[in-house]
C-alpha positions in Angstrom: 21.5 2.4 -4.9 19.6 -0.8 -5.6 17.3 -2.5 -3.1 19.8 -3.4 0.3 17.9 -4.2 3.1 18.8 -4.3 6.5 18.3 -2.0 9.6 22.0 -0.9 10.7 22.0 2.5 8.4 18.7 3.4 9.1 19.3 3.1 12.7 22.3 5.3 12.8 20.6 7.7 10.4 17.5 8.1 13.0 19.6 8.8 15.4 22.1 11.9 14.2 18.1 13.0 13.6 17.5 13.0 17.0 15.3 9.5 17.3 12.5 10.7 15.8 10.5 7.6 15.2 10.4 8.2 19.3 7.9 10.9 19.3 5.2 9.1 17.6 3.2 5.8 18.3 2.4 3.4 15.4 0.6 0.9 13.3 3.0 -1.1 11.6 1.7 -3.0 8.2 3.0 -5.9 5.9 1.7 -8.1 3.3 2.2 -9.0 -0.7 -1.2 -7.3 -1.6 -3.7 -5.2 0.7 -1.2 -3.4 3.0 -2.1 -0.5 1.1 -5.8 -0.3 1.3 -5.3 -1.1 5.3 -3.1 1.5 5.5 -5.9 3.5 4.4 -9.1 2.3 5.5 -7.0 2.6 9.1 -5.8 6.7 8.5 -9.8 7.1 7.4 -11.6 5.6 10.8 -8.9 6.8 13.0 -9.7 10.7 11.5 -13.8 9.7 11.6 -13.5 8.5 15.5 -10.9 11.3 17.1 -11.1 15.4 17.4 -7.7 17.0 17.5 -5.8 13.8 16.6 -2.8 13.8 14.3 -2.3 10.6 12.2 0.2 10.4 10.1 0.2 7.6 6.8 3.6 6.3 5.0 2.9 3.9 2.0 5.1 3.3 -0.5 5.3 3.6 -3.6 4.3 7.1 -4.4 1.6 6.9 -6.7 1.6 10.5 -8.8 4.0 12.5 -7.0 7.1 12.0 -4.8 6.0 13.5 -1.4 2.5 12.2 -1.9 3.4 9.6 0.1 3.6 10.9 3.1 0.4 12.1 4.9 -0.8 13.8 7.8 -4.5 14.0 8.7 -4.9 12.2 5.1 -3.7 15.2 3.1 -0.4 14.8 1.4 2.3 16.8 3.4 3.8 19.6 0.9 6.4 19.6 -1.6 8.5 22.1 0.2 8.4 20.6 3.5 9.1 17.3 2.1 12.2 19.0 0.0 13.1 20.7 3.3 13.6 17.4 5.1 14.7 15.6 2.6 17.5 18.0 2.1 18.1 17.6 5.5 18.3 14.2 6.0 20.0 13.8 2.9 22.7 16.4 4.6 23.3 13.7 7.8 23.6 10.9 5.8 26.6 12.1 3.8 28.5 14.4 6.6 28.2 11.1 8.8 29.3 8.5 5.6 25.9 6.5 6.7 25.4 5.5 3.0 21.8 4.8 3.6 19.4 3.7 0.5 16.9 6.0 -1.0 14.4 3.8 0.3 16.1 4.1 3.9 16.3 8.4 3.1 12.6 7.9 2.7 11.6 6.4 5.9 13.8 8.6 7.5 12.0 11.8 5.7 8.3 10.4 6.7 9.5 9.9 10.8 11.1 13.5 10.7 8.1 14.8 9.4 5.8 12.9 11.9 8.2 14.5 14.7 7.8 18.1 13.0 3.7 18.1 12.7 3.3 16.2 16.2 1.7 13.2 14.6 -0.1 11.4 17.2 -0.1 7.6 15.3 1.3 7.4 12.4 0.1 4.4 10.1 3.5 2.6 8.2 3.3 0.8 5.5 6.2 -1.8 5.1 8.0 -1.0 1.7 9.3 -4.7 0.8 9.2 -7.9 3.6 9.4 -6.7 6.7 12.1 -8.4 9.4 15.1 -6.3 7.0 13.0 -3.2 5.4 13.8 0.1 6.7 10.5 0.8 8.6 11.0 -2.2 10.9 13.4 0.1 12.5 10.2 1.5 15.0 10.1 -0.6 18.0 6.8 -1.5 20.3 5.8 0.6 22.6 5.8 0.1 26.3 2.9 -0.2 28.3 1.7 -0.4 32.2 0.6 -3.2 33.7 -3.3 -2.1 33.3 -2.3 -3.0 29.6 -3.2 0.4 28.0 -1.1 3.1 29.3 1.6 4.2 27.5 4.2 4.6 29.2 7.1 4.9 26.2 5.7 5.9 22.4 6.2 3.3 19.7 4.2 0.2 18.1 0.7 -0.9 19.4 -0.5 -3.0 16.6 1.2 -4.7 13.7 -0.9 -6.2 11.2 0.0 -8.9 8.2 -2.1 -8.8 5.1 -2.3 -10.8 2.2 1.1 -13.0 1.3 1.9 -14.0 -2.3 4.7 -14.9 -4.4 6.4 -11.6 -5.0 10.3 -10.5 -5.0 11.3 -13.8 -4.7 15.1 -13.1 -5.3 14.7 -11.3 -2.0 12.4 -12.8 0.1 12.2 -16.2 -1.0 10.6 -18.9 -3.3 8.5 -20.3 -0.8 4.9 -18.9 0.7 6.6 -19.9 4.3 9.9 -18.0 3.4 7.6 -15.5 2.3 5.7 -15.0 5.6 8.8 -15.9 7.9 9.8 -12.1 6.2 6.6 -10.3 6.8 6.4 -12.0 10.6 9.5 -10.3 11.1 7.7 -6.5 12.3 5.8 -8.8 14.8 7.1 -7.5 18.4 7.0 -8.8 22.1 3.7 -8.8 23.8 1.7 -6.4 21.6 -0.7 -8.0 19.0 -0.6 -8.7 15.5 -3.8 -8.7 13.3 -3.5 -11.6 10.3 -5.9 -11.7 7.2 -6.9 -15.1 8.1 -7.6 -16.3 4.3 -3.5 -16.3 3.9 -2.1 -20.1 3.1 -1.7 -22.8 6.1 2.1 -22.4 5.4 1.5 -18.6 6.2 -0.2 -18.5 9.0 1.6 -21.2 10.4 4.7 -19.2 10.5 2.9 -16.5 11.5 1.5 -18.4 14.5 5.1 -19.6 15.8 6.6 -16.0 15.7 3.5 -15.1 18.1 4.5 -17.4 19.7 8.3 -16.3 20.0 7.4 -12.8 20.6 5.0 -13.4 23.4 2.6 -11.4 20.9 -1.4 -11.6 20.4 -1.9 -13.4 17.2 -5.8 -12.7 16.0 -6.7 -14.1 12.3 -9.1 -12.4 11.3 -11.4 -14.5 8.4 -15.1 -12.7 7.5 -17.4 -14.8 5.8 -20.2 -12.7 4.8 -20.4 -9.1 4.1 -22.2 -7.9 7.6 -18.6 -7.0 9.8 -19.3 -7.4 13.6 -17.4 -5.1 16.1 -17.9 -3.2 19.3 -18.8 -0.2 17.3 -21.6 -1.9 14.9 -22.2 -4.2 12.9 -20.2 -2.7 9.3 -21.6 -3.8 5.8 -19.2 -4.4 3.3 -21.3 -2.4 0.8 -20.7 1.0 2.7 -17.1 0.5 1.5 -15.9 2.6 -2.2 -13.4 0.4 -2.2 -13.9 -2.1 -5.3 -13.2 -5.3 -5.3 -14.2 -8.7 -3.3 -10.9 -9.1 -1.5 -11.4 -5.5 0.4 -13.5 -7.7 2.6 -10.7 -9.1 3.9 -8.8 -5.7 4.1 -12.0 -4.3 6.0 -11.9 -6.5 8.3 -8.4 -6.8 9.4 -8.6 -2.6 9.8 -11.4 -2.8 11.7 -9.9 -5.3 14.4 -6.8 -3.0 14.3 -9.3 -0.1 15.3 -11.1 -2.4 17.8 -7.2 -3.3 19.3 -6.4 0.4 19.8 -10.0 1.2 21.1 -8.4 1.3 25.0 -5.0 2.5 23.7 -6.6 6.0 23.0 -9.8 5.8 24.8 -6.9 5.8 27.8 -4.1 8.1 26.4 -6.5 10.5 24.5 -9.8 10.9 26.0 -10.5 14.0 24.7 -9.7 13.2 21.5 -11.8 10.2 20.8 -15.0 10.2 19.8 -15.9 6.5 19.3 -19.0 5.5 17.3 -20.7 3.4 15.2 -21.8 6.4 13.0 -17.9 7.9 12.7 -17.2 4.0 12.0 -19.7 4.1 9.0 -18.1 7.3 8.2 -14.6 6.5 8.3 -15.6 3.4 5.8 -17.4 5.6 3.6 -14.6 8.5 3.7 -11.8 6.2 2.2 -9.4 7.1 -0.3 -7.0 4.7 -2.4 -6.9 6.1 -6.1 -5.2 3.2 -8.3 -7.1 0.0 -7.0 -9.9 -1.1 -9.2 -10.8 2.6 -10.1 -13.2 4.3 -12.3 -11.6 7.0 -14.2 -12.9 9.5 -17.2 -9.6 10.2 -18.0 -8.2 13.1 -20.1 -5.2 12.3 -21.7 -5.4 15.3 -24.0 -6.7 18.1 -23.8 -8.4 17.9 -27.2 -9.5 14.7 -27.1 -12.8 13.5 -25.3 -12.6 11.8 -22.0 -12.3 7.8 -22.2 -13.9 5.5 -19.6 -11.2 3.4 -18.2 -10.0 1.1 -15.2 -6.9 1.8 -13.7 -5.2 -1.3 -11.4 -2.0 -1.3 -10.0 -2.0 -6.0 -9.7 1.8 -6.6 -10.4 1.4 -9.6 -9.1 0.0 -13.0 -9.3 -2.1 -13.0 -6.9 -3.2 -9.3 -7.3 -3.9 -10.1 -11.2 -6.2 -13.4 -10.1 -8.1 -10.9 -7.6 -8.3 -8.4 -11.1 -9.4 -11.2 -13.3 -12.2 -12.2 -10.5 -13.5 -8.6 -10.7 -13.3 -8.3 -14.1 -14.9 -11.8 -15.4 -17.8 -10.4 -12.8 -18.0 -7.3 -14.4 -17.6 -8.5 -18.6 -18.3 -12.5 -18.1 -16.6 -13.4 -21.0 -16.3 -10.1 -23.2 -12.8 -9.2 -24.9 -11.0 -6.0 -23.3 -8.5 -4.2 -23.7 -5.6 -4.0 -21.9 -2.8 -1.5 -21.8 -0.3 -2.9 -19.7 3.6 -2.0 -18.5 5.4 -4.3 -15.7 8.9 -3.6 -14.2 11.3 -5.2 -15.5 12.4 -8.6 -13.7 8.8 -9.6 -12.7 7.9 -13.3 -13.3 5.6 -12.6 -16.0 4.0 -15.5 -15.9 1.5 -15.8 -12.7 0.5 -12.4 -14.0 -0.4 -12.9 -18.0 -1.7 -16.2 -16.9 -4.8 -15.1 -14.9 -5.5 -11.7 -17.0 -5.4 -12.4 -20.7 -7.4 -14.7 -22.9 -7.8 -14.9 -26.5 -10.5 -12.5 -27.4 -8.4 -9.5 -24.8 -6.2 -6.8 -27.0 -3.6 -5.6 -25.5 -1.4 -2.5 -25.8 2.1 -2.9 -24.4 3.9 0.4 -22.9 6.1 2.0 -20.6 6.1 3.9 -18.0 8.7 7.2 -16.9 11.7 7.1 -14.6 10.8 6.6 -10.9 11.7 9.8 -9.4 13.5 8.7 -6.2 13.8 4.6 -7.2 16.4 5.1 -10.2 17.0 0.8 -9.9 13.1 0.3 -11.2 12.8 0.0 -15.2 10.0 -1.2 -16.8 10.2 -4.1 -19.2 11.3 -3.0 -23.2 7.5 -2.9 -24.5 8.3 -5.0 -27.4 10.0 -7.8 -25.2 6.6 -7.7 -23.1 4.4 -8.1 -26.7 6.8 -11.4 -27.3 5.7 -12.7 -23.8 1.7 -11.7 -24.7 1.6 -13.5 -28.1 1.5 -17.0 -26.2 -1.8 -15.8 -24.9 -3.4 -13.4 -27.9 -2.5 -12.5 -30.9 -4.1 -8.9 -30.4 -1.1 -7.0 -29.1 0.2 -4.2 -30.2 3.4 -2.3 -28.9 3.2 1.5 -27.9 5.9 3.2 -25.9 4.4 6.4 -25.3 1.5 5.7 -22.7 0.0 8.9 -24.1 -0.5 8.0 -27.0 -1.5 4.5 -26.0 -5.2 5.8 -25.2 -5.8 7.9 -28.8 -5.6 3.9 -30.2 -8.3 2.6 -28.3 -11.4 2.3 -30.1 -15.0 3.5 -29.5 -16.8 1.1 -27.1 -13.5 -0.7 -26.2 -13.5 -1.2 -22.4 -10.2 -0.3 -21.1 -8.0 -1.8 -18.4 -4.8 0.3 -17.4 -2.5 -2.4 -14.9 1.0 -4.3 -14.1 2.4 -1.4 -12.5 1.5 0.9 -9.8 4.6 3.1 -11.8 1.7 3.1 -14.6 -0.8 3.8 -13.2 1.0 6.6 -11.3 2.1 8.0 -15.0 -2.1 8.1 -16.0 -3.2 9.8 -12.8 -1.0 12.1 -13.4 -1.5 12.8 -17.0 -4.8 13.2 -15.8 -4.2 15.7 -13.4 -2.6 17.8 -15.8 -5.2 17.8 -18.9 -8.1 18.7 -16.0 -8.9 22.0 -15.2 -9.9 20.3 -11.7 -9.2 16.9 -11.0 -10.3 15.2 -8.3 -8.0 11.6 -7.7 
């Protein structure tokens, strides 16, 4: 079923479950680009600063495999159990005629198994907007009049990351239709964290649904790389996270941290263990394979390794925080770029701020989404059409495989346009390493 938002069918399927988006608090997370790298910076300090505490991560999409998506204590929950579930769920939705999408199967799979392993906080992702998506579904928790006990499980913090142009057939042409869309997770009288470097038109929206909700609205904007917070001050540099922009994303996690400080300091004071060491920790601890990362990769098991970059910007504004990085890296050296993007992206926000004349490219595809049947990736030879306006260095070569035996010696690689890509190398990877570590 293609994309269908809205909560009705995702409510009724949560409850033939048994409600189990109940037994858990939250984190709830939107944005156009960054949500992701929250989502994980957040799971890592939360596991660095508690003992005993279960925190569960959703993000979306999968990156390699189809339960990797769903974590708990940061370590991927099985395929069986996720099978088991999903079987499960899957079982409701039809005896009941629910019709729920497989994004909506999804969410329901991650909350039943946040109720099965007794997830303490489970981090959420937003898969697409916010107000509509499936996730939205959690409500805020309630809580006492001393402002930190909780009296009912739910939401304690939502937080809204970078917004872009993205999906606009669904969400809008506008920045402000945009944001009106991700402010939609913001609930009543809890606070919502804002990267504070989004457009006027965003946080402006952003603002007046605080506003609305009787919510705490902090924008959070760092200006140099020394993070202030109760814990200690936090240097950017500590961070493996590439990039310039992960600033932002720091900083917006560790105001989320610093917002639920009292949450569990009151509701699990045996399990926190607050400090600015487990802070620095947490930092340095993060994992978020597919963002501006250094791979030897073996694509064959008879062929050397090759030194590339894999990026998942699919995206305007994700390729202009790419080209920064890169142009900081190479200045003005040609690269070369194998690139696949799903089909019915606008093409061109993201071929503007990437290629240049001296770049080669290599245009490919990537497999069938397990799961997301509705995603396709553009025909390779359609994309090499759209390319030529920038270089005349592209080549076309379906099989992503085989992609890498054409690069040359001393070529520096860039793998991007599609998270579904650079899913497809990881795992190719995976399987030509007698021990891979992603």
């Amino acid at each position: 079923m293609p994309i269908d938002l809205g909560l009705q069918r995702i409510s009724i399927l949560l409850s033939v479950l048994g409600n189990p988006h109940k037994y858990a608090n939250f984190v709830h997370i939107a944005g156009t680009n960054g949500k992701g790298s929250v989502c994980a910076y957040l799971t890592s300090l939360l596991l660095s600063n508690t003992r005993g505490f279960r925190v569960g991560k959703f993000t979306s999409p999968h990156l390699i495999f189809r339960h990797d998506c769903v974590t708990v204590n940061n370590v991927p929950v099985s395929e069986s159990t996720f099978h088991s579930v999903e079987q499960e769920v899957l079982k409701l939705n039809n005896i009941h005629g629910i019709g729920a999408t497989e994004f909506e199967i999804l969410t329901a799979v991650a909350l039943q198994i946040f109720k099965l392993e007794q997830v303490d906080l489970a981090v959420m992702e937003v898969g697409l907007g916010g107000r509509l998506d499936a996730t939205n579904v959690i409500e805020q928790a309630k809580i006492g009049k001393d402002g930190c006990t909780i009296f009912e499980k739910g939401v304690l913090v939502t937080g809204i990351t970078k917004i872009g142009i993205d999906h606009e057939a669904i969400l809008g042409n506008t920045i402000a239709e945009i944001a009106s869309e991700k402010a939609g997770i913001i609930k009543p009288f809890i606070t919502n964290i804002v990267d504070g470097t989004n457009e006027p038109d965003a946080l402006s929206v952003i603002a007046q649904k605080s506003i609305e909700t009787h919510s705490h609205n902090y924008v959070v904007i760092q200006t140099d790389n020394h993070i202030q917070t109760p814990f200690g001050v936090v240097d950017r540099d500590v961070s493996p996270l590439r990039g310039s922009y992960q600033l932002q994303n720091l900083s917006v996690s560790l105001k989320i941290l610093e917002v639920l400080f009292p949450f569990l300091q009151e509701n699990y004071p045996f399990q926190c263990n607050f400090s600015h060491e487990n802070v620095i920790n947490g930092v340095k601890s993060v994992q978020w394979p597919g963002r501006l990362q250094r791979l030897s990769l073996n694509y064959s098991k008879d062929r050397p390794q090759l030194e590339v970059l894999l990026d998942g910007a699919h995206n305007g504004q994700a390729a202009k925080e790419l080209a920064k990085y890169l142009r900081s890296k190479y200045g003005d050296e040609g690269l070369t770029f194998i690139i696949a993007v799903t089909k019915g992206k606008d093409l061109g926000p993201l071929l503007n701020e990437l290629i240049r004349s001296q770049d080669r490219i290599i245009t490919t595809s990537f497999n069938p989404v397990d799961g997301m049947p509705w995603i396709q990736p553009y025909d390779p030879s359609d994309l090499q059409q759209e390319i030529l306006q920038y270089t005349e260095n592209v080549e076309v070569q379906p099989d992503v495989q085989k992609t890498f035996a054409q690069v040359k010696e001393g070529e520096k690689v860039v793998v991007c346009g599609s998270l579904y890509l650079v899913g497809q190398v990881l795992k190719l990877h995976s399987e030509n390493s007698e021990s891979s570590s992603l």
